[in-house]
PDB file of N, CA, C and O in Angstrom:
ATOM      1  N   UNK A   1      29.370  76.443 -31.709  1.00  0.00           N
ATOM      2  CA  UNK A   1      29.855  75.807 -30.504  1.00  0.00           C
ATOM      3  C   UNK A   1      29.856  74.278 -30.727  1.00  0.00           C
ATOM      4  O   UNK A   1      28.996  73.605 -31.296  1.00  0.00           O
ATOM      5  N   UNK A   2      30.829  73.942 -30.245  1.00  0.00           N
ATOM      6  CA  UNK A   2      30.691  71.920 -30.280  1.00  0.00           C
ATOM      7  C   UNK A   2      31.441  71.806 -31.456  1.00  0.00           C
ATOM      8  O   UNK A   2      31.621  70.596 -31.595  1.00  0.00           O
ATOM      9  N   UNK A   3      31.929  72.353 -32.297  1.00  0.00           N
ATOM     10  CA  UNK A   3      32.721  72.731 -33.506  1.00  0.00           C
ATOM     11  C   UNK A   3      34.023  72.470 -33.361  1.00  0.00           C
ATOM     12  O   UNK A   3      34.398  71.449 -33.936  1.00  0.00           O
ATOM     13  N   UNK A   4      34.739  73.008 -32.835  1.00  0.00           N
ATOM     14  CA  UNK A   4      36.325  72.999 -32.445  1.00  0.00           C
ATOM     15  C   UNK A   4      36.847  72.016 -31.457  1.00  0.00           C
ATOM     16  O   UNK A   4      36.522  71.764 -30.297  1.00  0.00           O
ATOM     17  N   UNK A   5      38.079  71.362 -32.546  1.00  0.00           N
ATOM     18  CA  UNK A   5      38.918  70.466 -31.809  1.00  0.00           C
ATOM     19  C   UNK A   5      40.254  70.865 -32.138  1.00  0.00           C
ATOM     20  O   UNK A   5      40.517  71.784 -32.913  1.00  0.00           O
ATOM     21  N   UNK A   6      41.216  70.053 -31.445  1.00  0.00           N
ATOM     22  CA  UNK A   6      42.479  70.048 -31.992  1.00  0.00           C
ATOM     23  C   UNK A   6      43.483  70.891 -30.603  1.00  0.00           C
ATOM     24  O   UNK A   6      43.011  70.686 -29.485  1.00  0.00           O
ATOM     25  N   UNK A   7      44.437  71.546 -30.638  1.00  0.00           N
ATOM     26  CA  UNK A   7      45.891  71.860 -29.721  1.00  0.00           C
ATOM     27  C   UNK A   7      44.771  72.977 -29.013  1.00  0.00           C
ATOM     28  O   UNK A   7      45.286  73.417 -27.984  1.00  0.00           O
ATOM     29  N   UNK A   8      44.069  73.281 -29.133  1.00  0.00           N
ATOM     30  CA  UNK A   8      43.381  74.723 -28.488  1.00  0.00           C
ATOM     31  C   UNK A   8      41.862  74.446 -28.027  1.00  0.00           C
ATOM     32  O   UNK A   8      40.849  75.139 -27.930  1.00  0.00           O
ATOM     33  N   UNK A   9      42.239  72.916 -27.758  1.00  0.00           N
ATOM     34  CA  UNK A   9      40.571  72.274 -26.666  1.00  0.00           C
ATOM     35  C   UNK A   9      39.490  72.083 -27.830  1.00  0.00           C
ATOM     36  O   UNK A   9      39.565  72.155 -29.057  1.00  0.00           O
ATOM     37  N   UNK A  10      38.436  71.803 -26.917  1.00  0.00           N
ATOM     38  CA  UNK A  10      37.082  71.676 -27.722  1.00  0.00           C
ATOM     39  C   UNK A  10      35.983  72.649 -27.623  1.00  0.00           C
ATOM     40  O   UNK A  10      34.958  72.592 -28.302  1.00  0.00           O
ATOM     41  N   UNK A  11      36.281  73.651 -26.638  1.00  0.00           N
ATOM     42  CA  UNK A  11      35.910  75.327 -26.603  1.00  0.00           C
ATOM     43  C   UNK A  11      34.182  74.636 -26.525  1.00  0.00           C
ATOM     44  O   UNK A  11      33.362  75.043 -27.347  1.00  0.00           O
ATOM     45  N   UNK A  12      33.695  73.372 -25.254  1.00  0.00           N
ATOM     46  CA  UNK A  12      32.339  73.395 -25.470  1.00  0.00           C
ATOM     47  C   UNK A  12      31.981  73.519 -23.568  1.00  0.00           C
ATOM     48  O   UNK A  12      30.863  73.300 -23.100  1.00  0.00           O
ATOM     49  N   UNK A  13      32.726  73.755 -23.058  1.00  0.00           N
ATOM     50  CA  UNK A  13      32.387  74.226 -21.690  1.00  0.00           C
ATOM     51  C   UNK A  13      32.815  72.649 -20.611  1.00  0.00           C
ATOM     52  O   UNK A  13      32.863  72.613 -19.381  1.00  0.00           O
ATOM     53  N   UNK A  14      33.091  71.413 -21.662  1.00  0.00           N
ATOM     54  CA  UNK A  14      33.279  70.621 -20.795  1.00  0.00           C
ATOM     55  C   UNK A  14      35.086  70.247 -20.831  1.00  0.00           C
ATOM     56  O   UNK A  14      35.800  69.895 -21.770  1.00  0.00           O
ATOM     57  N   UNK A  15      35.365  70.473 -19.545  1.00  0.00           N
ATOM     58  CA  UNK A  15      36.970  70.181 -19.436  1.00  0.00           C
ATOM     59  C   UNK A  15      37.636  69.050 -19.620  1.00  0.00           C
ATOM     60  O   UNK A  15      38.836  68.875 -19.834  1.00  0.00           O
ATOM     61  N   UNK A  16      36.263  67.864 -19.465  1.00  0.00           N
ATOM     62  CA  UNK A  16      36.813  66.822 -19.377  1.00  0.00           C
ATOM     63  C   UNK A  16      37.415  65.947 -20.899  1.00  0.00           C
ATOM     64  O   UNK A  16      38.008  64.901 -21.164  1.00  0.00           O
ATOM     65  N   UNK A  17      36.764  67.261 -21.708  1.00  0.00           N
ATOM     66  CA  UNK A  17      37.360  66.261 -23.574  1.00  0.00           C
ATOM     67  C   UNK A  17      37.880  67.398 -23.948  1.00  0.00           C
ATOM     68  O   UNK A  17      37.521  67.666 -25.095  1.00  0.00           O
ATOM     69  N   UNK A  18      38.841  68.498 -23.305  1.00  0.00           N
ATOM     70  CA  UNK A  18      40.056  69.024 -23.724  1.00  0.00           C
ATOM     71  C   UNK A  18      41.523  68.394 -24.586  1.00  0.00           C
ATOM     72  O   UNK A  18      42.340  68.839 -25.392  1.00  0.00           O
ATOM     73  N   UNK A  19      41.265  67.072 -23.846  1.00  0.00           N
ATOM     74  CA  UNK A  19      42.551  66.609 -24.588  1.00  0.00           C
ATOM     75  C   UNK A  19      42.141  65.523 -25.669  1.00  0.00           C
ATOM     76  O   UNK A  19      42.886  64.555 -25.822  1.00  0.00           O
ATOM     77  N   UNK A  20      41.067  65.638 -26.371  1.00  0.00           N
ATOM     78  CA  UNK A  20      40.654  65.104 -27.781  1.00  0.00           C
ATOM     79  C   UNK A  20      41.645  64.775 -28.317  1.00  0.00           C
ATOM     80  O   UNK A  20      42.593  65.422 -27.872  1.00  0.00           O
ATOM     81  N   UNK A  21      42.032  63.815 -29.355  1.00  0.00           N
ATOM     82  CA  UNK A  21      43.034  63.743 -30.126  1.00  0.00           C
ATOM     83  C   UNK A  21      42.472  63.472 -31.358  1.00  0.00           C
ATOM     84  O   UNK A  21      41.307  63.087 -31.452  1.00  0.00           O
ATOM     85  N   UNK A  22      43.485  63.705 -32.695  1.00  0.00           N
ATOM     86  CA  UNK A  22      42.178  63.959 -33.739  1.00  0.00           C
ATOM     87  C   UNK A  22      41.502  62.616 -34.538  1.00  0.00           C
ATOM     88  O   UNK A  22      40.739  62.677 -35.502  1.00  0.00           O
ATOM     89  N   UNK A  23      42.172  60.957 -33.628  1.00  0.00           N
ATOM     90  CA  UNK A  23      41.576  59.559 -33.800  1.00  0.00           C
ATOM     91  C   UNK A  23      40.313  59.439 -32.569  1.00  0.00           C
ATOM     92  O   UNK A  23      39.776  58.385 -32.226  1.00  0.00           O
ATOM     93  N   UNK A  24      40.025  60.757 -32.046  1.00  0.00           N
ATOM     94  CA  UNK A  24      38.451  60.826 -30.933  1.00  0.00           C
ATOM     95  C   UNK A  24      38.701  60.405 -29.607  1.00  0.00           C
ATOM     96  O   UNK A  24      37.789  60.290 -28.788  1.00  0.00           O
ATOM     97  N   UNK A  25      40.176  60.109 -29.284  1.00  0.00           N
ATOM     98  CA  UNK A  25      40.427  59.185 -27.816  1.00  0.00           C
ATOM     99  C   UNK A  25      40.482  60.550 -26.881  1.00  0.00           C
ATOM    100  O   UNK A  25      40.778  61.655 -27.336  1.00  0.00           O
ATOM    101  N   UNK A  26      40.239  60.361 -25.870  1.00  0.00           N
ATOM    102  CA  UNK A  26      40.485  61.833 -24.858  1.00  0.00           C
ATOM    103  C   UNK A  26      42.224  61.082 -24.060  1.00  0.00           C
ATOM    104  O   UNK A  26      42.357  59.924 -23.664  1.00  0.00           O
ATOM    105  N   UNK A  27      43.206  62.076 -24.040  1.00  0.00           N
ATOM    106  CA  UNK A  27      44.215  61.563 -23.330  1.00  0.00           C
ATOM    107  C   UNK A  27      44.266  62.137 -22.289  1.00  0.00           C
ATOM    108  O   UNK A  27      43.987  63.335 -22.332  1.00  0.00           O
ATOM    109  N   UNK A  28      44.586  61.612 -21.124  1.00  0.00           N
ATOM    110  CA  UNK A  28      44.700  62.322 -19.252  1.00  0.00           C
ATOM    111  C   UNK A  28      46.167  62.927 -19.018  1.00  0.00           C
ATOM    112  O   UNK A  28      46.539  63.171 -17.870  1.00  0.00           O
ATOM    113  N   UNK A  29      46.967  63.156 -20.088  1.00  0.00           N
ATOM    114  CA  UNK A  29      47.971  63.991 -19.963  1.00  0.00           C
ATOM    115  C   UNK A  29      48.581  65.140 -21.082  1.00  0.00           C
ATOM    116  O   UNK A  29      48.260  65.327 -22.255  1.00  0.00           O
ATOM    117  N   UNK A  30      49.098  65.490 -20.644  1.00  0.00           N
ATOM    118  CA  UNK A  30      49.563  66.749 -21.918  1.00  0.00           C
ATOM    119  C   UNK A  30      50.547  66.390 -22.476  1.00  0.00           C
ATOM    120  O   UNK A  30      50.908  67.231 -23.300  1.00  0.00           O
ATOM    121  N   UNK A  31      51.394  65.228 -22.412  1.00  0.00           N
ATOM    122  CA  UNK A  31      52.341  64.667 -23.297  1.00  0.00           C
ATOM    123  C   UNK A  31      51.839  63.704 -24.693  1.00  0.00           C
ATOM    124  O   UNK A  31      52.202  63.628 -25.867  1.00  0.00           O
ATOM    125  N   UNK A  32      50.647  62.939 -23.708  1.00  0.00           N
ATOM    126  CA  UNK A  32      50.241  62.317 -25.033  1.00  0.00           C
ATOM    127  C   UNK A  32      49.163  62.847 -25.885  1.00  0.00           C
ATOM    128  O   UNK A  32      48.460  62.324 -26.750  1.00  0.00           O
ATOM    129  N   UNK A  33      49.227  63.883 -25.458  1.00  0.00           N
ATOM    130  CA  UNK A  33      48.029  64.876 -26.069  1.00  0.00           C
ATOM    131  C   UNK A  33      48.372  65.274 -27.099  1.00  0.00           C
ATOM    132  O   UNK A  33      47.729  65.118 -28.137  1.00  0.00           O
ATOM    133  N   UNK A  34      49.756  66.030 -26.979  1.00  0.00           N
ATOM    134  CA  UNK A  34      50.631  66.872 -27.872  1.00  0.00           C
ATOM    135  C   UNK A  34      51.124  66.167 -28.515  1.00  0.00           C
ATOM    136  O   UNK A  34      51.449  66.679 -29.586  1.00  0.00           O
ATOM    137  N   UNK A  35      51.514  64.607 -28.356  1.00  0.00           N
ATOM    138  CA  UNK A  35      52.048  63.775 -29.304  1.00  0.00           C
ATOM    139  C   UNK A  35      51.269  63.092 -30.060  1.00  0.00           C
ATOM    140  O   UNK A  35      51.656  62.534 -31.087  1.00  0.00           O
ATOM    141  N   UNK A  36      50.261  63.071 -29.690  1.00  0.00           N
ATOM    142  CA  UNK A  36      49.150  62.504 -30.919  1.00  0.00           C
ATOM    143  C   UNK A  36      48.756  63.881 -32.249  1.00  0.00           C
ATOM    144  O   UNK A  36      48.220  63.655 -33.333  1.00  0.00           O
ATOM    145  N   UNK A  37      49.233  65.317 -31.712  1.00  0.00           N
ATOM    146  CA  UNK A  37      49.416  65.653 -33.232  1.00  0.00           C
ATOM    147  C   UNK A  37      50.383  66.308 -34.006  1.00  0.00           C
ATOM    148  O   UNK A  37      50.258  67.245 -34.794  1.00  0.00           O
ATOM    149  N   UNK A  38      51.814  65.374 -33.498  1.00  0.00           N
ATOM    150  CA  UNK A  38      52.823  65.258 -33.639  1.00  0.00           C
ATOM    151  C   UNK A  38      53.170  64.874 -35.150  1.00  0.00           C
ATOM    152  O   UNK A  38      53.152  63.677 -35.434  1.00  0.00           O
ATOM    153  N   UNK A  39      53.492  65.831 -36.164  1.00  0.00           N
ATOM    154  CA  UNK A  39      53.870  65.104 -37.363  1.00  0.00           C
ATOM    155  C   UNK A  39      55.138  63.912 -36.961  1.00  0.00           C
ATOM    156  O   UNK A  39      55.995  64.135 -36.106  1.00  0.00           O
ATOM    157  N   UNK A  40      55.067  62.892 -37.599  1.00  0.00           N
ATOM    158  CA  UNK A  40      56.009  61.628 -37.529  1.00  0.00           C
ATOM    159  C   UNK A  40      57.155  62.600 -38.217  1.00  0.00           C
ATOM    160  O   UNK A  40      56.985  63.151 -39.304  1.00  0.00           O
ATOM    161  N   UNK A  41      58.333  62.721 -37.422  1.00  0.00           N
ATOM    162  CA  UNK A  41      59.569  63.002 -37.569  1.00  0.00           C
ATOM    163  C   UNK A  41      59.810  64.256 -37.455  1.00  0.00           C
ATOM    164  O   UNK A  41      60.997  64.549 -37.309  1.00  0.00           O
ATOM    165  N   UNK A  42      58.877  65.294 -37.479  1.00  0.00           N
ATOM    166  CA  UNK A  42      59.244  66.847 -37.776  1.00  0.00           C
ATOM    167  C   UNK A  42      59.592  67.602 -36.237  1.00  0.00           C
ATOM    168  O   UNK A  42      60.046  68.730 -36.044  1.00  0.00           O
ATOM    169  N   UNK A  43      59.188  66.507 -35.193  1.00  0.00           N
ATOM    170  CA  UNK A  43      60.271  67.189 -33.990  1.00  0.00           C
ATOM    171  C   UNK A  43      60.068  66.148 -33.042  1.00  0.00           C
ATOM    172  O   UNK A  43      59.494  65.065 -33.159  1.00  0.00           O
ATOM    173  N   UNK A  44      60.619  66.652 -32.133  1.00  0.00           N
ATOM    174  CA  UNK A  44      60.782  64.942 -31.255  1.00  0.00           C
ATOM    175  C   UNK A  44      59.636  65.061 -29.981  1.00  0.00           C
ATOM    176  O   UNK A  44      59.304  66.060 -29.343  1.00  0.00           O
ATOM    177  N   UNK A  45      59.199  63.742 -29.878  1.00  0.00           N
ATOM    178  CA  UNK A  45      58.292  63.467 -28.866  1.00  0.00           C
ATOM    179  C   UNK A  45      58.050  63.856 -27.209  1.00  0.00           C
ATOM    180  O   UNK A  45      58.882  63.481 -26.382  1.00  0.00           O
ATOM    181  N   UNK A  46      57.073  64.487 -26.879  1.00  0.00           N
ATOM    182  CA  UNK A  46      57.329  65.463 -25.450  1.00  0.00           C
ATOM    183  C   UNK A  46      57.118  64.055 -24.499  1.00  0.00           C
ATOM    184  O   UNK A  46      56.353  63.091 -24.506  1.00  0.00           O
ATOM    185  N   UNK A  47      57.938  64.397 -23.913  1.00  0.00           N
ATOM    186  CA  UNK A  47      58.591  63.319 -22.686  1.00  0.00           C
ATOM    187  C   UNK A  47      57.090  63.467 -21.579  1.00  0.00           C
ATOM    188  O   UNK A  47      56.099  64.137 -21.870  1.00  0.00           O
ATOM    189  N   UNK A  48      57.257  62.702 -20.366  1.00  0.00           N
ATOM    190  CA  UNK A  48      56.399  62.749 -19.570  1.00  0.00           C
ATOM    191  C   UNK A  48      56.745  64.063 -18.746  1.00  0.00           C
ATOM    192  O   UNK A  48      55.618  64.302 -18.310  1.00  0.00           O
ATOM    193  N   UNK A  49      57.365  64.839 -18.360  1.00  0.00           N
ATOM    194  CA  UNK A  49      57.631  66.147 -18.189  1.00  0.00           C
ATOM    195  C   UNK A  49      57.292  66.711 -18.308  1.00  0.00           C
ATOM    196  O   UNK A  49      56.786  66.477 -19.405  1.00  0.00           O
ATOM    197  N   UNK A  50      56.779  68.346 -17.820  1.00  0.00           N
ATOM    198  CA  UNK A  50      56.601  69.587 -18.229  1.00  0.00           C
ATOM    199  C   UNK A  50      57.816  69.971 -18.534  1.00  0.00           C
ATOM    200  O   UNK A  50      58.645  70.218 -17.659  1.00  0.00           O
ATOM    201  N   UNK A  51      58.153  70.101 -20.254  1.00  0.00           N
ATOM    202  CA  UNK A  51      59.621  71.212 -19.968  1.00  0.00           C
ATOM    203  C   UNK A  51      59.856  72.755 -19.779  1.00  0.00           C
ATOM    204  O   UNK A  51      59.308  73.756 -20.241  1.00  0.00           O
ATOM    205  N   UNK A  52      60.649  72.588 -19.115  1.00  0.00           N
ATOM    206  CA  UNK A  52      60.664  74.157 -18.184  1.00  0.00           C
ATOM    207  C   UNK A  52      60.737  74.905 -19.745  1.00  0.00           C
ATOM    208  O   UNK A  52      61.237  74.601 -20.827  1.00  0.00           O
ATOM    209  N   UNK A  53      59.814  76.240 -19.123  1.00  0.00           N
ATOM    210  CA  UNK A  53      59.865  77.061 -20.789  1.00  0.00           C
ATOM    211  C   UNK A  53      60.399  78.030 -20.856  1.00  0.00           C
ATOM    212  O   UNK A  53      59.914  78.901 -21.578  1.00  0.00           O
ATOM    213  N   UNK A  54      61.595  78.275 -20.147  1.00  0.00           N
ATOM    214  CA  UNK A  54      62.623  79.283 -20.198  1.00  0.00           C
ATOM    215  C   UNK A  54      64.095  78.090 -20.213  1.00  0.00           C
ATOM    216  O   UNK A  54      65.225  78.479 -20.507  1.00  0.00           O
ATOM    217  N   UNK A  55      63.967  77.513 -20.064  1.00  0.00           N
ATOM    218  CA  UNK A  55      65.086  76.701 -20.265  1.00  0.00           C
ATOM    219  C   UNK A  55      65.835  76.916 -22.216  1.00  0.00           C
ATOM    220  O   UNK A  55      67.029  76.923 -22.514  1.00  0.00           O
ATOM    221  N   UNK A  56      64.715  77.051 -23.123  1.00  0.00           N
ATOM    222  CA  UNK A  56      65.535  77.049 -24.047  1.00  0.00           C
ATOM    223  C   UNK A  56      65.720  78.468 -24.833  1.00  0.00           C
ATOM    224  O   UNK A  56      65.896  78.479 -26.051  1.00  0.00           O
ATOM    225  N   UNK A  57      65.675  79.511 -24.156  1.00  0.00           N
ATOM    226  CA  UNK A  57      65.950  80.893 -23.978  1.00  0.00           C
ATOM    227  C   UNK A  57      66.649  81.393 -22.671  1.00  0.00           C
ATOM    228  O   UNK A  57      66.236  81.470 -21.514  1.00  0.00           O
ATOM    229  N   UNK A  58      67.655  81.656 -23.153  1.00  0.00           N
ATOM    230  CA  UNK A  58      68.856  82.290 -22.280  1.00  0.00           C
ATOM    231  C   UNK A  58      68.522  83.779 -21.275  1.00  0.00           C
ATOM    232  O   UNK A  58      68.394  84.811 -21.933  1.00  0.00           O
ATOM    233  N   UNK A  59      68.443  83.846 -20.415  1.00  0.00           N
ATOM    234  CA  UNK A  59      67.804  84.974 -19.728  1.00  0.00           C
ATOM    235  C   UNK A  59      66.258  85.211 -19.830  1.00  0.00           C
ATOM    236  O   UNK A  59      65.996  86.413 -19.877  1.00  0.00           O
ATOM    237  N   UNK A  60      65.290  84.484 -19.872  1.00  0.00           N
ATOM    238  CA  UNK A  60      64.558  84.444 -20.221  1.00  0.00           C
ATOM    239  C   UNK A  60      63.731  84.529 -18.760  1.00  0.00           C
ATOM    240  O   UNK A  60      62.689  85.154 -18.562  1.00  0.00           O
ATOM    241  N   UNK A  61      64.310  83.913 -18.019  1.00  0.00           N
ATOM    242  CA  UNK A  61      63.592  83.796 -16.069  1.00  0.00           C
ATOM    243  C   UNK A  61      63.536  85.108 -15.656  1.00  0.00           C
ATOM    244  O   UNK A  61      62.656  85.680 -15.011  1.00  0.00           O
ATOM    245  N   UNK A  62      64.455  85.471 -16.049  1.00  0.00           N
ATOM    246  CA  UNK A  62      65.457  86.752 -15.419  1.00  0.00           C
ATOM    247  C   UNK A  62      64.602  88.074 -16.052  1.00  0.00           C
ATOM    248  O   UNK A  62      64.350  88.845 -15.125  1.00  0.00           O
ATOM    249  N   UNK A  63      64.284  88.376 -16.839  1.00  0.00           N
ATOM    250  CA  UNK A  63      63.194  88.788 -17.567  1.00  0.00           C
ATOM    251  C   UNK A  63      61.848  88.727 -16.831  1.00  0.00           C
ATOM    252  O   UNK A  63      61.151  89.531 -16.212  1.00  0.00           O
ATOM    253  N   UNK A  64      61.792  87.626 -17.112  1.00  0.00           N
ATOM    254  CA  UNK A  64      59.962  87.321 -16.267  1.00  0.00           C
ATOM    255  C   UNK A  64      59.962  87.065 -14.758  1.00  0.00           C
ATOM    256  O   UNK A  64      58.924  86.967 -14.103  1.00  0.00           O
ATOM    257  N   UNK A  65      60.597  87.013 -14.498  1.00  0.00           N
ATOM    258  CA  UNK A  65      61.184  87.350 -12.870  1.00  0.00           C
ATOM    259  C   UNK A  65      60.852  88.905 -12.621  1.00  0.00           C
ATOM    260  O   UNK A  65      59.974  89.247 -11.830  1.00  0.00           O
ATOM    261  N   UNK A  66      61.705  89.913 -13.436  1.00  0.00           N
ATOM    262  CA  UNK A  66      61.897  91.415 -13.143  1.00  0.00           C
ATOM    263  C   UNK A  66      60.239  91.787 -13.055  1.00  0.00           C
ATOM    264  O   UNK A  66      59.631  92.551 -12.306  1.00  0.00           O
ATOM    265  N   UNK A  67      59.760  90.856 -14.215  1.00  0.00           N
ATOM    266  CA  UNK A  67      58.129  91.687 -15.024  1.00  0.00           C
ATOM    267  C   UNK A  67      57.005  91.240 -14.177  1.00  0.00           C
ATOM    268  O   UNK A  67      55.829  91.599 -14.242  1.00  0.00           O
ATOM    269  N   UNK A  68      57.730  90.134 -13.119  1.00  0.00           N
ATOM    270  CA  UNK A  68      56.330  89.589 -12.070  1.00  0.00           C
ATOM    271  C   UNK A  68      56.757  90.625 -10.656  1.00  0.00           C
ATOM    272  O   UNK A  68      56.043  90.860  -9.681  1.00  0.00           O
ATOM    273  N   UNK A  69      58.140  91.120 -10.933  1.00  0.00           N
ATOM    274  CA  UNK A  69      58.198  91.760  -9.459  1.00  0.00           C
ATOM    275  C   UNK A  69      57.293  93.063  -9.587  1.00  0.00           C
ATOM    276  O   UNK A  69      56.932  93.384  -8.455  1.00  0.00           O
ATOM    277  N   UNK A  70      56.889  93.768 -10.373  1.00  0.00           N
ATOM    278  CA  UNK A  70      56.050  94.707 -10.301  1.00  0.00           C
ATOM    279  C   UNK A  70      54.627  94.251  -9.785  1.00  0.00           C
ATOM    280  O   UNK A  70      53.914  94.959  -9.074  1.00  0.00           O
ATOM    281  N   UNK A  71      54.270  92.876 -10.266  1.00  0.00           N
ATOM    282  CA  UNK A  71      53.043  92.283  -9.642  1.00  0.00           C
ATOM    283  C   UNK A  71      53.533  91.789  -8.222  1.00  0.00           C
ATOM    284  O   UNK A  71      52.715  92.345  -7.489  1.00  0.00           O
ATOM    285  N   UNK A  72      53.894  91.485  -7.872  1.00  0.00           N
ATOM    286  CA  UNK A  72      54.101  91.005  -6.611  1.00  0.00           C
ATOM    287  C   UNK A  72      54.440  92.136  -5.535  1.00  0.00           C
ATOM    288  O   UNK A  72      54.464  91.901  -4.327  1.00  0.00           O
ATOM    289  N   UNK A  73      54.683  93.308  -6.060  1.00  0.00           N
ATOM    290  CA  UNK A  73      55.340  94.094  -5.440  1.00  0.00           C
ATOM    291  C   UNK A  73      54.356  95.111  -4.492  1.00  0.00           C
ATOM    292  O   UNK A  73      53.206  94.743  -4.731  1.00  0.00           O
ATOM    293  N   UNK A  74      54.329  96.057  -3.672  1.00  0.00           N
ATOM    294  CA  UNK A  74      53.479  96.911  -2.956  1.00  0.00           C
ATOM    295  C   UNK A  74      52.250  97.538  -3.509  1.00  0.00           C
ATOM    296  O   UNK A  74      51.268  97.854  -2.837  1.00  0.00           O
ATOM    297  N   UNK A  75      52.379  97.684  -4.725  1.00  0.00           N
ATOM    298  CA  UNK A  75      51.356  98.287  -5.797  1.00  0.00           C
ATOM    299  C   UNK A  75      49.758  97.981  -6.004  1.00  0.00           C
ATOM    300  O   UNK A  75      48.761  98.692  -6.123  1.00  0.00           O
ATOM    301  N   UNK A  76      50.045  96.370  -5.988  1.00  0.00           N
ATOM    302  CA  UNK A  76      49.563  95.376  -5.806  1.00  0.00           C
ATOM    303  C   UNK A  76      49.222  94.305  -4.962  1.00  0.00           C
ATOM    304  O   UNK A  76      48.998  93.125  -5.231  1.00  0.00           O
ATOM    305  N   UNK A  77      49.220  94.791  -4.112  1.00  0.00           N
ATOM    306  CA  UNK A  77      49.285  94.032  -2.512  1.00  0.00           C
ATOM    307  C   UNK A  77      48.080  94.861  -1.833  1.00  0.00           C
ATOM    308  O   UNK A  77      47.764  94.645  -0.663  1.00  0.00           O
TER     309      UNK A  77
END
């Protein structure tokens, strides 16, 4: 325990140094989180945004739409 850093937290029970970066700074967002272990050039920098994560899969809502209506639905209520 107290071992693990990096894209998958610090797994030590405190939330507040989740976003470690691997120069030791804690960042207060998930853009500059993800961009601090960003290889230089190998994809482009995450904006201040959440990007929608069906946006770059085509039917992809529509899908997870159908697969939440069973949860949402009488079954489950």
């Amino acid at each position: 325990c107290g071992q693990v850093r990096g894209l998958c937290g610090t797994f030590n029970g405190d939330q507040r140094d989740e976003f470690t970066t691997p120069e030791g700074d804690v960042e207060p967002g998930v853009a500059a989180f993800a961009n601090a272990f960003r290889a230089a050039g190998a994809c482009p920098a995450l904006g201040p945004g959440i990007p929608d994560p069906c946006g770059g899969f085509p039917g992809s809502r529509e899908r997870a739409e159908a697969a939440c209506a069973v949860l949402m639905g009488p079954a489950f209520q």
